[in-house]
N, C-alpha and C positions, 0 to 999 in steps of 0.2 A: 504494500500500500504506500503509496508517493507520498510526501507531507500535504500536499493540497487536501486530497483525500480525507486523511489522519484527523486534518484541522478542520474540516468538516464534519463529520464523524462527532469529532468533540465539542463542534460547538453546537452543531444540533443537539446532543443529548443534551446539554448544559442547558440551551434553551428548554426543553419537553421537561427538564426538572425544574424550569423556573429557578434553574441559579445565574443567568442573567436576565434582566427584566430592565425594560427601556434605555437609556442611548447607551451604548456601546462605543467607548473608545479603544482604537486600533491597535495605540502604544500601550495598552493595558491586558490588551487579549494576544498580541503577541508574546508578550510576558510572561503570561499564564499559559501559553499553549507551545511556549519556546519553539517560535515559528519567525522566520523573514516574512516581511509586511506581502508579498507575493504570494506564499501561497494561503497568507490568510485573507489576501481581497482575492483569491480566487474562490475560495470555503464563502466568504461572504457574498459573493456575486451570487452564486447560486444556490444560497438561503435569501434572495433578494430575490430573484426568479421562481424561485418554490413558494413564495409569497409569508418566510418564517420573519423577514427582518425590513422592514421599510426605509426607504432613503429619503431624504426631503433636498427640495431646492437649496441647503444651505450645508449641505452634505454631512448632516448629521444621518445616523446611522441606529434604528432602535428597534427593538423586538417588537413584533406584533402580536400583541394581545388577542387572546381567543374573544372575541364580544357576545355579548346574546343574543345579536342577528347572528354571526354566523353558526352558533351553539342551533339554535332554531333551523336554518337552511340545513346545516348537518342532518338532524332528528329526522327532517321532515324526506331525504334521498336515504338515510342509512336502513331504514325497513328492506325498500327493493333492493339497493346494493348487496346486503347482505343476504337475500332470500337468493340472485343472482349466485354471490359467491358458493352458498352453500351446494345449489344445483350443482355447479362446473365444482364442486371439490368433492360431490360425492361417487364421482367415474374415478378418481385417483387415491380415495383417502382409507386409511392402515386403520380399521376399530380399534385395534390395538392403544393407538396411541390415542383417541379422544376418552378410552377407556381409564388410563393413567391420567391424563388430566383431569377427569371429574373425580378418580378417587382425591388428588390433590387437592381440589374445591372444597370436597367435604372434609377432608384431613384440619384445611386453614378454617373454614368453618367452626368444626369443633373445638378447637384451638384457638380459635378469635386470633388468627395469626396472617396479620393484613399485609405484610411480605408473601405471603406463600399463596393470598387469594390474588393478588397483582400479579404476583409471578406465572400464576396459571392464566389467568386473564388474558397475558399476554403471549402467551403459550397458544394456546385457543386461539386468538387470533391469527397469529404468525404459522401457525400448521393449516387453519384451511386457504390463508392466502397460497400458501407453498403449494395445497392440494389444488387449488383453481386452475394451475398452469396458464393463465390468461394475462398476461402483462398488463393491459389495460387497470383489468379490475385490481391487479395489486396494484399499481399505484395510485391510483384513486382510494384507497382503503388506507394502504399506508399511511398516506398523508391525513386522511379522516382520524385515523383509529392514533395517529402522533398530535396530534389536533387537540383532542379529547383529553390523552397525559397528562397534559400540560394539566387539566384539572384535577386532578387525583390530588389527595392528601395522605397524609396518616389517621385522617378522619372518614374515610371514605366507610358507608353501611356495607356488611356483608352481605346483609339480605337482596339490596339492591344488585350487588356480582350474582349470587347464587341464582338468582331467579331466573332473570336472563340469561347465564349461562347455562344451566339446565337447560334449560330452554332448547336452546342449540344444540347441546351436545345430544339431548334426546334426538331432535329432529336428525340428526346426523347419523347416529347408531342404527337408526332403524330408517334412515330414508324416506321420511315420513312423507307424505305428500301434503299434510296439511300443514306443512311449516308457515305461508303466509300468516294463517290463522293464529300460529304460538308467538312469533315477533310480532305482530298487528297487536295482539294483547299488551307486550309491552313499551309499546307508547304512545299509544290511542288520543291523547292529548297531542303532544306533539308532532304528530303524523299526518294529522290531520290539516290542511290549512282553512283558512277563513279569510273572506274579505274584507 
């Protein structure tokens, strides 16, 4: 991996953890990232183009904020996106392993152990994008499902993971056909739009 890369890489997760938030100086994130101003305006160019960092007319340089118009526009595409991904990941996808991440669900559950419900969370995710084979829909999800991170806390309800992911993992196990119907239940409010 080239330093462009590397410094990319790092500064995106930095942002999805919200360890930097608003303007962003260069000679400070070189620093930190023990990087030439190069490959970190290359890393930052295209967190500028992926739409993670905004630039203004006076070249200031700052994280952008997930807002609740986009939290809303997300809700209101991620039902179908997701009921898509599942289709296209269930021609490729291993029981096996959606079978181990819900034992892990319920393991952090029990355990009120909000690392290990994230951890699987993100597990779940990242394995039926892998299963979808469809380039498109991974990066569309990608960016959706890194979007979202950025909200997470160490406050975040278990009950709210488990639900939903159940959810999923059931329709996945068995193929369900009624899957619209199990993600439609959970987010009916914002799924919906209104004029």
């Amino acid at each position: 991996m080239n330093a462009s890369e590397k410094t990319y890489q790092q500064l995106k997760a930095k942002i999805i953890s919200n360890e930097l938030v608003g303007a962003v100086s260069e000679s400070e994130l070189c620093a930190t990232f023990n990087v030439s101003r190069t490959p970190l305006r290359e890393a930052i160019f295209r967190l500028i183009t992926e739409g993670w960092i905004d630039y203004s007319k006076n070249k200031t340089k700052t994280i952008r904020p997930i807002t609740l118009k986009e939290l809303k526009n997300i809700f209101q595409i991620r039902v179908d996106i997701e009921i898509m991904l599942l289709n296209l990941s269930w021609k490729y996808h291993d029981t096996s392993i959606y079978q181990s991440i819900k034992k892990n669900i319920e393991k952090g559950i029990a355990q009120q152990d909000i690392d290990l419900l994230l951890a699987s969370d993100n597990q779940l995710h990242q394995q039926l994008l892998d299963d979808c084979n469809n380039e498109l829909v991974y990066k569309m999800l990608s960016f959706i499902y890194d979007r979202l991170r950025m909200l997470r806390s160490d406050k975040v309800k278990t009950d709210s993971i488990l639900s939903h992911r159940q959810n999923i993992l059931i329709s996945v196990m068995q193929s369900s056909s009624a899957i619209r119907m199990r993600l439609e239940k959970q987010f009916p409010p914002m799924y919906q739009t209104h004029g």
